[in-house]
Structure formats: structure tokens, C-alpha cells
C-alpha positions in Angstrom: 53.0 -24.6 0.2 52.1 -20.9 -0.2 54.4 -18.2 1.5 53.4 -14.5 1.2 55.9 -11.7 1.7 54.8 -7.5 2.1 55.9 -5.1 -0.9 56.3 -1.9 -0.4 55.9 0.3 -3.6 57.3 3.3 -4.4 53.9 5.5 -3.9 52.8 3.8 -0.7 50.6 1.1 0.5 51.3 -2.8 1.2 51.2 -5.6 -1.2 50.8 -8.9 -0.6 52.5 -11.3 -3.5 53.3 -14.6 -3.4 56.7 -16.2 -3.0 58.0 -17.2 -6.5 60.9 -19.1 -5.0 58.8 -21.3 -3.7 57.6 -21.6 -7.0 57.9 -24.6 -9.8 60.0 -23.7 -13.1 61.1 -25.5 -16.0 65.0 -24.3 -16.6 64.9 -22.3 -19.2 61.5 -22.4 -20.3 60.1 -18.7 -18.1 56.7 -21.3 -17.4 55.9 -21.4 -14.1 53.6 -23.6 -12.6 52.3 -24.3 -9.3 51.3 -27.7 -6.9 48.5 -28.4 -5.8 48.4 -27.7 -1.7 46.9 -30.6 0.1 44.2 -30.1 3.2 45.9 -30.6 6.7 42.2 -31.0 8.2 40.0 -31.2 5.6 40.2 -31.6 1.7 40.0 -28.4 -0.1 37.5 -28.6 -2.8 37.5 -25.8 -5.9 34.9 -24.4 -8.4 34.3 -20.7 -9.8 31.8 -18.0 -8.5 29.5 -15.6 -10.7 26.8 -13.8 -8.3 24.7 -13.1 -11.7 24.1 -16.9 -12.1 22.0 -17.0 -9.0 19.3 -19.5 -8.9 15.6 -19.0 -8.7 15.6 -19.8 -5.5 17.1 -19.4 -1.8 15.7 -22.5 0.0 14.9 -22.0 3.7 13.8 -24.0 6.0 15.6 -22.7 9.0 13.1 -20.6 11.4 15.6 -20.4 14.5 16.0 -16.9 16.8 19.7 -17.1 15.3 17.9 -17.0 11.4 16.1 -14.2 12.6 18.5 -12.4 14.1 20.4 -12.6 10.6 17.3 -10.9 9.0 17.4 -7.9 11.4 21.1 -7.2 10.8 20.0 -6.7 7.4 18.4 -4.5 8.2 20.6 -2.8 10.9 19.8 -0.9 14.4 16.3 -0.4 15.2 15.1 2.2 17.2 12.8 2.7 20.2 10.3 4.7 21.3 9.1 6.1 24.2 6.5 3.3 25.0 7.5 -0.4 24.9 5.3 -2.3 26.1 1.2 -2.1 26.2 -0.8 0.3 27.7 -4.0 0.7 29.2 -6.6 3.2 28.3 -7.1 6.1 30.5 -11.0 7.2 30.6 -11.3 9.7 27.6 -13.3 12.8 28.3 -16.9 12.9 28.6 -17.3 15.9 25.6 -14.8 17.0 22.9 -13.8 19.7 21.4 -16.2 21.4 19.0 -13.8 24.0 16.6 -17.1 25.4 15.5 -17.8 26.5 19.0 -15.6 29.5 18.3 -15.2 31.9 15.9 -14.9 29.9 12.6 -17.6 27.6 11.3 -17.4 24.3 9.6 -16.9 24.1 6.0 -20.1 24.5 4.3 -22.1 21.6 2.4 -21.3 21.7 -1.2 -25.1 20.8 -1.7 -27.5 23.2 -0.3 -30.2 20.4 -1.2 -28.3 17.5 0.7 -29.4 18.2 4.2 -32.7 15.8 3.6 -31.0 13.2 2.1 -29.8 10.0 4.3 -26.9 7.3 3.9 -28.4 4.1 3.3 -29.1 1.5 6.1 -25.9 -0.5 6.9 -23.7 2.1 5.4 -20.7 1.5 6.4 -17.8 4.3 7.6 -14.6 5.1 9.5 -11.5 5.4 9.5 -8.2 3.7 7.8 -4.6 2.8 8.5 -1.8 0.1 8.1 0.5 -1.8 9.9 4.2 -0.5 9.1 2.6 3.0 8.7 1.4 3.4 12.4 2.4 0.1 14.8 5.7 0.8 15.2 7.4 -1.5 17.7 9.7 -3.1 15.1 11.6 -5.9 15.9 9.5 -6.2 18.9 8.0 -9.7 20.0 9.0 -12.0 17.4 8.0 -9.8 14.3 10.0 -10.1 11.7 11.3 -7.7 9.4 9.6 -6.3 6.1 10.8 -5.5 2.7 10.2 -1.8 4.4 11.7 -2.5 7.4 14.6 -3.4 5.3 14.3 -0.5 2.2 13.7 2.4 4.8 16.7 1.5 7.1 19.4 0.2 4.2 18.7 2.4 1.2 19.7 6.3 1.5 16.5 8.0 0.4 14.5 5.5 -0.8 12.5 7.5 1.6 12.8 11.3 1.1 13.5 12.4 4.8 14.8 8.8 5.6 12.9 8.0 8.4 11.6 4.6 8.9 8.4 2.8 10.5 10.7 1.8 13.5 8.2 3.9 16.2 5.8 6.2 14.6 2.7 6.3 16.5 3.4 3.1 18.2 -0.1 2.2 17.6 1.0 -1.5 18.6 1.4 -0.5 22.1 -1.3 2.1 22.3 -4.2 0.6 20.7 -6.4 0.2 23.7 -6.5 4.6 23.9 -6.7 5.0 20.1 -9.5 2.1 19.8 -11.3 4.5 23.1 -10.8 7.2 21.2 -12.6 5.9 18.0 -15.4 4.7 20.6 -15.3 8.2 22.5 -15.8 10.4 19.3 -18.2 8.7 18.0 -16.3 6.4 15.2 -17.9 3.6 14.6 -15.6 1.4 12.5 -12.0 0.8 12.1 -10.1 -0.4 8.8 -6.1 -1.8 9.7 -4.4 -4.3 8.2 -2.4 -6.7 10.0 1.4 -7.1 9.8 2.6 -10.4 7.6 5.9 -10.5 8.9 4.7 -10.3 12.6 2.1 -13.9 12.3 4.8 -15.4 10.4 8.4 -13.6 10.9 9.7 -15.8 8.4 6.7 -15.0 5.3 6.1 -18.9 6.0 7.3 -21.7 8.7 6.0 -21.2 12.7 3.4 -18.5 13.6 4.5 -16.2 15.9 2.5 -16.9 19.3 3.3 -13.3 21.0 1.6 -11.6 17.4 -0.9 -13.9 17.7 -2.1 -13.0 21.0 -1.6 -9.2 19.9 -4.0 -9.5 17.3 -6.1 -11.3 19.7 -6.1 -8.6 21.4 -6.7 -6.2 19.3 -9.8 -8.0 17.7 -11.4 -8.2 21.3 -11.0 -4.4 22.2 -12.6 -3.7 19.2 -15.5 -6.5 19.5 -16.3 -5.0 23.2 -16.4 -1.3 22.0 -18.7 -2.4 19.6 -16.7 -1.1 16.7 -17.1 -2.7 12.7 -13.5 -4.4 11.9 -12.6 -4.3 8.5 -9.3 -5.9 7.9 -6.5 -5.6 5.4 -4.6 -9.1 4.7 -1.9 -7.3 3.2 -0.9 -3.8 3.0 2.8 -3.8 1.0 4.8 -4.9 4.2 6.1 -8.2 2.3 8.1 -10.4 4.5 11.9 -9.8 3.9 12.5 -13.1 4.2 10.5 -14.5 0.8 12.7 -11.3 -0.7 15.7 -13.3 0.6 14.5 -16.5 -0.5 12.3 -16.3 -4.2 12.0 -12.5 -4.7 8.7 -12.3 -3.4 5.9 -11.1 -5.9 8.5 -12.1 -8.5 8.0 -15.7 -8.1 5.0 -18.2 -7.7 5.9 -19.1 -4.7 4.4 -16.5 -3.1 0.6 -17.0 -4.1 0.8 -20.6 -1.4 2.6 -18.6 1.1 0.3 -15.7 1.3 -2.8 -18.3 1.1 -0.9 -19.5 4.1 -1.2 -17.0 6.4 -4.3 -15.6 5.0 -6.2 -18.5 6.3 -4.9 -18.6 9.0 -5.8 -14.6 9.6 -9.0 -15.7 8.5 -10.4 -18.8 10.2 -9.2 -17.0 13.5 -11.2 -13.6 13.1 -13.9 -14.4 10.4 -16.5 -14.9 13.4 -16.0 -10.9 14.1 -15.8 -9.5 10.4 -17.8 -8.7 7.9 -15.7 -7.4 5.3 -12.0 -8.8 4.5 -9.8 -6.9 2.2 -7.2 -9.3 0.9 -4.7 -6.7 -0.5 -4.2 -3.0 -0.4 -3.8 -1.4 -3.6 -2.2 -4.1 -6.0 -1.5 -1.6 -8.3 1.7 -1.1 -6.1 3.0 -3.2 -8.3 3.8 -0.2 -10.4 4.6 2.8 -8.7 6.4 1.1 -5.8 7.2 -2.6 -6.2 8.4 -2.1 -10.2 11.5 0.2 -8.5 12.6 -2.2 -5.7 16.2 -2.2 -5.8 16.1 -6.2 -7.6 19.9 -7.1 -8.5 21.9 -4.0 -6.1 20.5 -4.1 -2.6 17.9 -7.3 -3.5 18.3 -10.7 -4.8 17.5 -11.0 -8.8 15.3 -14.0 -8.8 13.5 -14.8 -12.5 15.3 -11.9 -14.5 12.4 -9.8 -12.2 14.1 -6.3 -13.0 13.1 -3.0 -12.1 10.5 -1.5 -14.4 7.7 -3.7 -16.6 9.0 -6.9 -15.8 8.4 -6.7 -12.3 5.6 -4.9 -12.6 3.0 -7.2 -14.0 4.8 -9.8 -12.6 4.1 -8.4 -9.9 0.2 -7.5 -10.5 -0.1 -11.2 -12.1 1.0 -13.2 -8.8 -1.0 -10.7 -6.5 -3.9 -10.7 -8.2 -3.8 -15.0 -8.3 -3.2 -14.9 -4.3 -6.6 -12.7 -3.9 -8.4 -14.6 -6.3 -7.0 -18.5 -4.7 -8.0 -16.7 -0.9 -11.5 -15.3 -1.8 -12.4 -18.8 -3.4 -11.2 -20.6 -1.0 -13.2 -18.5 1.6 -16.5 -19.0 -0.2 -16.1 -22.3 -1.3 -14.4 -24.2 1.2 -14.5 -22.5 4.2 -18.3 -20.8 3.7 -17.0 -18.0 5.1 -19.5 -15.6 6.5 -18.8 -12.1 5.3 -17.6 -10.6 2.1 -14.6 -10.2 0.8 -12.5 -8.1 -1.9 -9.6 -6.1 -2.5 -8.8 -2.6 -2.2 -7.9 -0.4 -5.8 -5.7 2.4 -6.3 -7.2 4.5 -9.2 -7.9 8.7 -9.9 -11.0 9.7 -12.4 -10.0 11.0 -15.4 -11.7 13.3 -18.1 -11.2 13.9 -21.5 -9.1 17.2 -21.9 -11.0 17.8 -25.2 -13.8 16.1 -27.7 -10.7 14.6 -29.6 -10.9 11.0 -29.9 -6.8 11.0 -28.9 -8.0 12.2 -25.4 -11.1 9.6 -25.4 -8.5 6.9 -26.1 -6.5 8.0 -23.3 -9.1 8.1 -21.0 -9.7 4.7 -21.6 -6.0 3.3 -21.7 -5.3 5.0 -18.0 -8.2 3.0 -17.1 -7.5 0.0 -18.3 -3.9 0.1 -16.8 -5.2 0.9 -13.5 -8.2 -0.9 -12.7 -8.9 -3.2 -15.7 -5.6 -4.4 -15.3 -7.0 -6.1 -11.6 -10.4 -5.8 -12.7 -11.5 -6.8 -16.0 -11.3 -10.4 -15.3 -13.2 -10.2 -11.9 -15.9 -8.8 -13.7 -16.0 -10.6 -16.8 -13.9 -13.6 -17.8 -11.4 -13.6 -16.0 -8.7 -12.8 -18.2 -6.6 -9.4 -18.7 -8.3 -6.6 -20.6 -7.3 -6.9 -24.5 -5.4 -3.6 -24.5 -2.8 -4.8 -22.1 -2.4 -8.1 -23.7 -2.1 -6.6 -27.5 0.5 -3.6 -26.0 2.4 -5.7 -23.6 2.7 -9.0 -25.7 5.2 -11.4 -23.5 6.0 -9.3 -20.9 2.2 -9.7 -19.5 2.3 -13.4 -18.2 -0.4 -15.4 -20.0 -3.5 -16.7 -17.8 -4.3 -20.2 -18.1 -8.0 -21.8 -18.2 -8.0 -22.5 -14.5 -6.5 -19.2 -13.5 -9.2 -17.4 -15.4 -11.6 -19.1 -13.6 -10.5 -18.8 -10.3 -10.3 -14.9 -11.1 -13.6 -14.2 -12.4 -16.1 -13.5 -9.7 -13.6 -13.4 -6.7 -15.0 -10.1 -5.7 -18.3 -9.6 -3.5 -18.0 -5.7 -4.4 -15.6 -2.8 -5.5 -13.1 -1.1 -3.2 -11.6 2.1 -4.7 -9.5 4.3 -3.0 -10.6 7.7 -5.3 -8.2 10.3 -4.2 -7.7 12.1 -6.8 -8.8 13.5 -10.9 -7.1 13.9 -13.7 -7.7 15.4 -17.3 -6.1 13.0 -20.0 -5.0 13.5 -23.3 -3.3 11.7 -26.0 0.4 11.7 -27.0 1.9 13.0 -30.1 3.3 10.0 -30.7 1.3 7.2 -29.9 1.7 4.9 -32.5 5.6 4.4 -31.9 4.9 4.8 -28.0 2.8 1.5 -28.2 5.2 -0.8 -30.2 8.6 0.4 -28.1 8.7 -0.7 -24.9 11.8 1.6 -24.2 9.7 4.5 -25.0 9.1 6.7 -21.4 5.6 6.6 -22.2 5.1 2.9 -22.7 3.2 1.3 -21.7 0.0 3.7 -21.0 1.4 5.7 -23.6 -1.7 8.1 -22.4 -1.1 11.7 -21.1 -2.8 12.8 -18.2 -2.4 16.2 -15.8 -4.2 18.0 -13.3 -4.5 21.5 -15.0 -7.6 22.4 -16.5 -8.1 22.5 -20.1 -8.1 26.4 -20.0 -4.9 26.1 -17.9 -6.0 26.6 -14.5 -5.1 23.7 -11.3 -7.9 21.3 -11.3 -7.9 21.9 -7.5 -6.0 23.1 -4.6 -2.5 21.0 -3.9 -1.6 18.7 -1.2 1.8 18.7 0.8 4.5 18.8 -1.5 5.6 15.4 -0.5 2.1 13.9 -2.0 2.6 15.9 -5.4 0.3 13.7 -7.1 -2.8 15.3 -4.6 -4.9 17.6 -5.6 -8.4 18.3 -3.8 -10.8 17.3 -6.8 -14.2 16.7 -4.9 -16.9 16.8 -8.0 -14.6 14.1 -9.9 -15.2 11.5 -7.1 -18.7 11.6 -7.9 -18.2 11.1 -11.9 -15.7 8.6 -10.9 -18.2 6.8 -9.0 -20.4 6.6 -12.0 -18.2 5.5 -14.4 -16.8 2.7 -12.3 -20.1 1.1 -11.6 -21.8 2.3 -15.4 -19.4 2.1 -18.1 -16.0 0.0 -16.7 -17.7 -2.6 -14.4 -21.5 -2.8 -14.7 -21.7 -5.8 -13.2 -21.0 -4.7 -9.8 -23.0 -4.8 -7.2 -21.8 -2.1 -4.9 -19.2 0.1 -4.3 -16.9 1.3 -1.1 -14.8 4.3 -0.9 -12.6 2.7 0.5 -9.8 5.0 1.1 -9.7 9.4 1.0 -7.7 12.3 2.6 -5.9 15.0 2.3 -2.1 15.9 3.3 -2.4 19.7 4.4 0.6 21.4 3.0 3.6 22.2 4.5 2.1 20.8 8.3 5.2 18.6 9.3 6.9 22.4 9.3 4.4 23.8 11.6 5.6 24.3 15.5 2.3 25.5 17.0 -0.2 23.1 17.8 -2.7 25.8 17.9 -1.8 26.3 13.9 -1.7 22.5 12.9 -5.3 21.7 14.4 -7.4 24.0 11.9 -6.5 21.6 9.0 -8.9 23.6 6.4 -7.6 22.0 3.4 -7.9 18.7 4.7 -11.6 19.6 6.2 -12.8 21.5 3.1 -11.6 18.5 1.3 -13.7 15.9 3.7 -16.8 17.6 2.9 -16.2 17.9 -1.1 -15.8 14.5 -1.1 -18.3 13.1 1.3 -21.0 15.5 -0.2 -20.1 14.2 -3.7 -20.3 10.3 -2.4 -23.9 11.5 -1.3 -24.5 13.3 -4.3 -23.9 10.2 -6.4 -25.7 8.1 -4.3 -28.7 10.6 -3.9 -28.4 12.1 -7.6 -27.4 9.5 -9.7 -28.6 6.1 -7.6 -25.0 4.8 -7.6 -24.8 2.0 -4.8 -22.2 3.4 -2.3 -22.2 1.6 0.7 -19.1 3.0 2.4 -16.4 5.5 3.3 -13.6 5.2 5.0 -11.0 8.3 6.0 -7.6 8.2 5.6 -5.7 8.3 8.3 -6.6 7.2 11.8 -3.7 9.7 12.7 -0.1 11.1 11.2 1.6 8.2 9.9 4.8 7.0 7.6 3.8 7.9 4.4 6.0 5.5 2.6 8.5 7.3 0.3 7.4 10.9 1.8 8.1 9.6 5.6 6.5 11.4 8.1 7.0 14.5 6.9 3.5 14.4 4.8 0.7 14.3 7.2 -2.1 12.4 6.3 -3.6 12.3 10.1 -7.0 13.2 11.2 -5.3 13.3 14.4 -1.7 15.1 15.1 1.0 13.0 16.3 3.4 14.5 18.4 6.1 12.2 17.5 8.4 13.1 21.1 5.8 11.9 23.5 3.2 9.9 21.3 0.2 12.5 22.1 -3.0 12.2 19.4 -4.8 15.7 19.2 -7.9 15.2 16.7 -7.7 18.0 14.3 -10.8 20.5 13.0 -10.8 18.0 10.2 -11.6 15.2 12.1 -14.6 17.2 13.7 -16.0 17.8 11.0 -15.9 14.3 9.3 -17.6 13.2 12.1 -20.3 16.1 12.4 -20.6 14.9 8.2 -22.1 11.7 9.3 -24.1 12.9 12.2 -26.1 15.0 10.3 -26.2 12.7 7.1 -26.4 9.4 9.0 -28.7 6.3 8.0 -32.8 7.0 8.7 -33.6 10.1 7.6 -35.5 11.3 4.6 -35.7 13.8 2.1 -37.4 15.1 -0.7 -35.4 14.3 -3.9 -33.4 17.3 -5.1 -32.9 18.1 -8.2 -29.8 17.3 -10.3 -26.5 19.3 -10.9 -23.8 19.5 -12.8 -20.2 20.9 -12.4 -17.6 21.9 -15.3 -14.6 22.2 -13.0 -13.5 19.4 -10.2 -13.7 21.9 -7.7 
């Protein structure tokens, strides 16, 4: 038997130590050895424990309210907000506000030879959003908790003023007014994705009736205002659960779970949707996914760690769940519509004539959007430059996977934010044969200041450094896309674009916040310039969307960068559309599909702005 008796040293504290009179000795020999206790109720059973010799894999096949309770103390308290439970629209007014109405005008067209010149027919437009960044409501019916659910609540500033997606604009239980408002001012579409963990709380298992018939919702308030619904599969909120269980986008696994609940999302609403976006931005992978906290707050599943690893591990399995969904959708289930995924990705321009800043042109392309694209577009596989740079750490495509890739797009989303001037690195040749070197692997410089010095444009909030208002490179960028990267696409959607006004989460005065003229002058740069490209240079654009529906969690930024083309008050929920929003609108009034023009003549621009 054991007996334990308290020591108290010298400095303090208590000790626990065993008993050695209870001990075995040999006489003489200062060995000491010890029986072996035998179970009173049970049999006790021994072996050794080394958390860095995890498996693969977490099994689960447990989907009770207790499991999922166990998720969401992961994750910890949740909070609410000051609406929890539906709501019904109120009437909204019969005229809006029109900013122009009173001493300032709208920004001016960029093109004084535009105002002739139409949008073509069935162009489509609206606005954006996603699920974590505006729903709110949590933990509430059934959902189940997201890899951000879980990263915004448990890790100190993983999100910079660590605030979480727990309320925001609690679009899940306002919908009905923000779907009027679209309707009232004129909007005719709506892009949102819908929440994973909320169909299937667990990534997998039981769908979640009360999300279901949410959704249901959702799609028949929209289908009775009449408005286009675009919808996002997946927009980064990864069920916590497939964290838990396979680490996610680090494992296999989750290509048949995602083709799992994307059927399902899809047989459902395909009747009332044209487009389907299967996933938001896969190049997440890198600047988000790649610096998951794998092996401190997450599971390490597959040696995925931070950096390269996961990164185009990452980008590999994503890019085999959109290709197995879309095929699937034309091949088996004939589905009606088109369908695609959505790309991250900035123009860029040579700093110089050097062929070192050619080059890197070239390699921050192919990183970006040949890294998801080449294969669509050609044959399937991964773009030579990744697989000659990255060698083993880029997982190899078989024969079947490249030809399940290739062709698994009906047309090209982008999401063109930004510009940037590249240039190459001093050191290039050592940068592309040492993967520990900070550049690797682009190992391509790019920046947003001029070559003579000067910003390329004006700056976003501080919290979206990366921002600058660039408007003539979304029309290159347009070009080159459809020209010289990917000339075998058909057409192209601008899918994403906006503008975080600087400093606006500081403002107090309503008044100040609503004439958003960075945001506005930035709306008409860039809608111009989509125009201009279409008009100019027979590019075939056929669609904008604006980004956001209103002020939403801006992922690592939180909600102090404001992305809205509405304000959110954040104490009582109200949406106040700002002068930006006006104007996008008015953009598309006066440039809407139908009328004519004579052709005006081409320009050209030195500067992005």
C-alpha cells in the first residue's frame, strides 16, 4: 500500500512524499523497491504517455448535446446580444437619403467618356458578406462552434482588439430588415455564405434541423424580394470539431466531409441559384490557415505545422474539395447554374524594365492564383514554378486528381482589392533553394510605393495595412487575368471590393462616419475602371459585388476596421447606409444594362491612382 505524509520545508510550501517505511529494502544493500498495489474494484492497468506521439486521428462518432457542449467549453462563455430571436421587417421608407442633395456632390466619374457606355445584359451586382463576420448568434440553435469561434475567444490577440464574432450585426436574427433594405435601395443581389458548423455542428454526422430551417428561410425572403442569391459554401469558418478530430485542411479527410455538406447545401437551394461559390479565398491557406496555432492551442495531426507545411497542405486539400463538388454538380447532379470559387489576388507591375522585376511579377502570380488556377485552366496540375521551388513540401497530384481539377470552373472569381509594384530580391538564387529563408517561397519583392517613391494610392484603416485605393490597376488586372495568365476563360466576376475608411471605428459622430469619401471615391475608381475594361479593352466582366453588406468582424482586425457600406451601431444593432453606399448604387443606376454609347476612345494611366 501507498501512504503519503506532508513536508514542510524550510522556505515554505507542502510536499507530498511517499512513506519509505512502508517501503521494501534489502538489509544492507540501500536498494529499495516497491510492490505492486493490487485493484480493490478494478485492475489497474499501466503504460507511458507522450502527447507528441499523437495519432493522425481523433475518431468521433459521438454527435450528443453533451459532445457539443464539450466543444463550446472550448471555447468558453459566449456572449449575447441585444436581439435573440428573429425579427420581422418593419416597412422601410418609401425615399432615402440622397447625400448629394446637399452641399457636397458625388465623387466624379473617373471617365468623362463613360456616361454612354452600358453594363452588359445579365450583369450581375451587389453586395457581399459572410457568416461568422455578420450572423452572430453563436452558440445559438444547435450551431456549433468554428475554428473562429474557438481562435477569437481562447487565443489573446489572435485578433488585434480581441473581440469575437459572438454578436456583431446579428444578421442571423435580422435578416428579414437587412434583405428589405437591399430590396428598398434598390440592390438587387445578395452574396453570403452559409455557416458549416451551423448545418452540421459537428463538421460531419446529423444536420442541424433548427439551421436548416434558418437557411430555409433565408433563401425564401430572398426568392420573394426578388433578389439574385449567390452563395458561398465555405467562407474559413471550419468546424472545430474536424480541428479536434484530423486537423482539418491538414488531413484528407476533409475533402468527403466538405463534399458532405456541400451537397447537401446544394441539392436543397440549387432550384433558386444561379451561381455557387464553393470556397472563399483558398489562398487563406497562407496568410491565415499556415499560422493556426497547430501543436499549442490545436491538435498536431500529420506533422501539419505552422508555416509551408500547412500551407499547401492546406491549398492542396481545398482545392480537391472544390474540384470533387463542382464535378459532381455537373456530372452527376446536372446541376442548373454555374459554379466556381472565389480568389484572393492584388495586380502587380513591374517596378522597372529589369527582367528581376518581370520575374517577380510572374512568381507573385503564380503563388497566388496559379497556385489554385493553373490546373483549372490547363492540365490540371500545379504551375511548374511551385513544383521546381517547393519540391516535397508541395503534395504531388495524381492522374485522377488532375483530372478532376482541370475544367472545374465555369468562370473566374477574383476578389481585386488591391496593386502592387514588384521587384526582384538581391538574393534570389539562395532564396529559392532555402526554405528557411524569410523570403521563400515567393522569393519576389513587391510594395505599394511608386517607383519614384511616392504611395501608389491613398491608405486604408490601419488595421487593413495591406489596402491601398489603387483603382486604374483593377483594370490592368483584369486584362492580364483573362489575356496572359488564364486565356481560356470565359468570363470574369469581381467578385469581392471595398474600402476600410481610416480611423472610422474611432469616430463618435454619426454625422462624421456617414460621408465615407475614401470608401466612395474608392467605389467609383473601381467600378469606372471594371467599365473601362469592359468598354475599352472588351474584357468579359460580368459582375461586381461590394464588400460589405454592413460593419462586420474583420477577422484578425475585429471590428475595429470597418469595411461596411452601412454603419453598425454595435449597442442597439441600427444599420445607417453611408454616402458610399449611395453612391455605389447611383454607379449602377446611371451605368445599368441597356443603354448605348458611342465607343470612346482609349486611355492610358502611369500611376494607379
Amino acid at each position: 500500500m501507498w501512504s503519503l505524509k506532508a513536508v514542510t520545508p524550510a522556505l515554505g510550501g507542502l510536499f507530498l512524499i511517499p512513506d519509505l517505511a512502508f517501503a521494501q529494502s534489502d538489509s544492507g544493500s540501500g536498494a529499495v523497491s516497491f510492490p505492486d498495489p493490487t485493484g480493490v474494484s478494478t485492475e489497474y492497468a499501466s503504460t507511458t504517455f507522450d502527447y507528441s506521439a499523437a495519432s493522425t486521428t481523433l475518431a468521433n462518432d459521438d454527435f450528443s448535446d453533451e459532445r457539443l457542449a464539450f466543444l463550446w467549453n472550448q471555447v468558453g462563455p459566449i456572449a449575447t446580444g441585444p436581439v435573440t430571436t428573429t425579427v420581422e421587417a418593419t416597412p422601410e421608407p418609401s425615399a432615402y437619403s440622397d447625400p448629394a442633395a446637399g452641399f457636397h456632390p458625388y465623387i466624379p466619374s473617373y471617365f468623362s467618356n463613360l456616361s454612354g457606355y452600358s453594363l452588359p445584359e445579365g450583369f450581375a451586382w451587389g453586395v457581399a458578406s459572410s457568416a461568422y463576420q455578420i450572423e452572430g448568434a453563436a452558440n445559438a440553435e444547435g450551431k456549433g462552434p468554428s475554428i473562429w469561434d474557438f481562435l477569437s475567444h481562447r487565443v489573446v490577440n489572435q485578433v488585434a482588439d480581441n473581440t469575437t464574432g459572438d454578436v456583431v450585426g446579428s444578421h442571423y436574427f435580422l435578416y428579414k430588415q437587412d434583405i428589405a433594405r437591399l430590396k428598398g435601395l434598390g440592390v438587387p443581389a445578395f452574396s453570403f455564405s452559409i455557416s458549416w458548423p451551423r448545418i452540421f455542428p459537428f463538421g460531419k454526422g446529423p444536420i442541424n434541423e433548427e439551421a436548416v430551417q434558418h437557411y430555409d428561410d433565408v433563401m425564401a425572403e430572398l426568392a420573394q424580394q426578388e433578389l439574385k442569391i449567390a452563395p458561398v459554401l465555405f467562407h474559413w469558418d471550419t468546424p472545430l470539431a474536424l480541428f479536434n478530430e484530423y486537423g482539418a485542411w491538414s488531413d484528407r479527410q476533409i475533402v468527403d466531409d466538405f463534399f458532405n455538406y456541400a451537397t447537401f447545401i446544394i441539392q436543397r437551394y440549387d432550384h433558386l441559384v444561379e451561381e455557387w461559390f464553393t470556397i472563399n479565398e483558398p489562398q487563406y491557406c497562407n496568410w491565415q490557415y499556415s499560422y493556426y496555432p497547430f501543436g499549442t492551442y490545436l491538435p498536431l495531426y500529420n506533422n501539419a505545422t505552422q508555416g509551408a507545411k500547412a500551407r499547401f497542405t492546406c491549398g492542396h486539400y481545398t482545392l480537391l474539395a472544390h474540384a470533387k463538388v463542382a464535378k459532381w454538380y455537373h456530372e452527376e447532379f446536372k446541376g442548373r447554374g454555374r459554379i466556381t470559387f472565389k480568389n484572393s489576388g492584388n495586380y502587380f507591375e513591374a517596378n522597372s524594365t529589369s527582367e528581376a522585376d518581370a520575374v517577380s511579377v510572374q512568381r507573385n502570380y503564380d503563388f497566388v492564383l496559379g497556385w489554385f488556377n493553373h490546373g483549372v485552366w490547363n492540365d490540371g496540375d500545379y504551375p511548374q514554378v511551385l513544383k521546381d521551388t517547393l519540391g516535397d513540401i508541395l503534395p504531388t497530384l495524381t492522374d485522377d486528381e488532375k483530372a478532376l481539377i482541370a475544367g472545374s470552373c465555369d468562370f473566374f472569381a477574383i476578389d481585386p482589392y488591391t496593386s502592387y509594384y514588384a521587384f526582384g530580391i538581391e538574393d534570389f538564387d539562395s532564396c529559392v533553394s532555402n526554405t528557411s529563408h524569410p523570403g521563400f517561397p515567393e522569393c519576389a519583392g513587391s510594395t505599394q510605393l511608386a517607383p519614384d517613391g511616392f504611395p501608389a494610392g491613398p491608405s486604408a484603416d490601419p488595421g487593413a495595412s495591406w489596402l491601398y485605393d489603387t483603382p486604374t490597376g483593377v483594370r490592368r488586372f483584369l486584362n492580364v487575368i483573362t489575356k496572359e495568365l488564364f486565356p481560356a476563360v470565359p468570363d470574369i466576376q469581381v467578385t469581392e471590393f471595398g474600402f476600410a475608411e481610416p480611423f472610422e471605428s474611432e469616430l463618435t459622430s454619426l454625422q462624421t462616419i456617414l460621408w465615407d469619401l475614401r470608401r466612395t471615391d474608392y467605389y467609383q475608381g473601381y467600378l469606372d475602371n471594371i467599365l473601362a475594361a469592359i468598354a475599352y479593352d472588351g474584357v468579359n466582366v460580368t459582375g461586381a459585388w461590394g464588400w460589405a453588406i454592413f460593419d462586420n468582424f474583420e477577422w484578425g482586425s475585429g471590428v475595429s476596421t470597418r469595411f461596411g457600406l452601412q454603419h453598425v451601431n454595435y449597442t442597439d444593432l441600427t444599420r445607417t447606409p453611408k454616402a458610399s453606399f449611395y453612391s455605389f448604387i447611383k454607379w449602377f443606376e446611371d451605368h445599368g444594362a441597356g443603354a448605348s454609347g458611342s465607343e470612346p476612345a482609349n486611355s492610358t494611366y502611369r500611376l494607379m491612382h
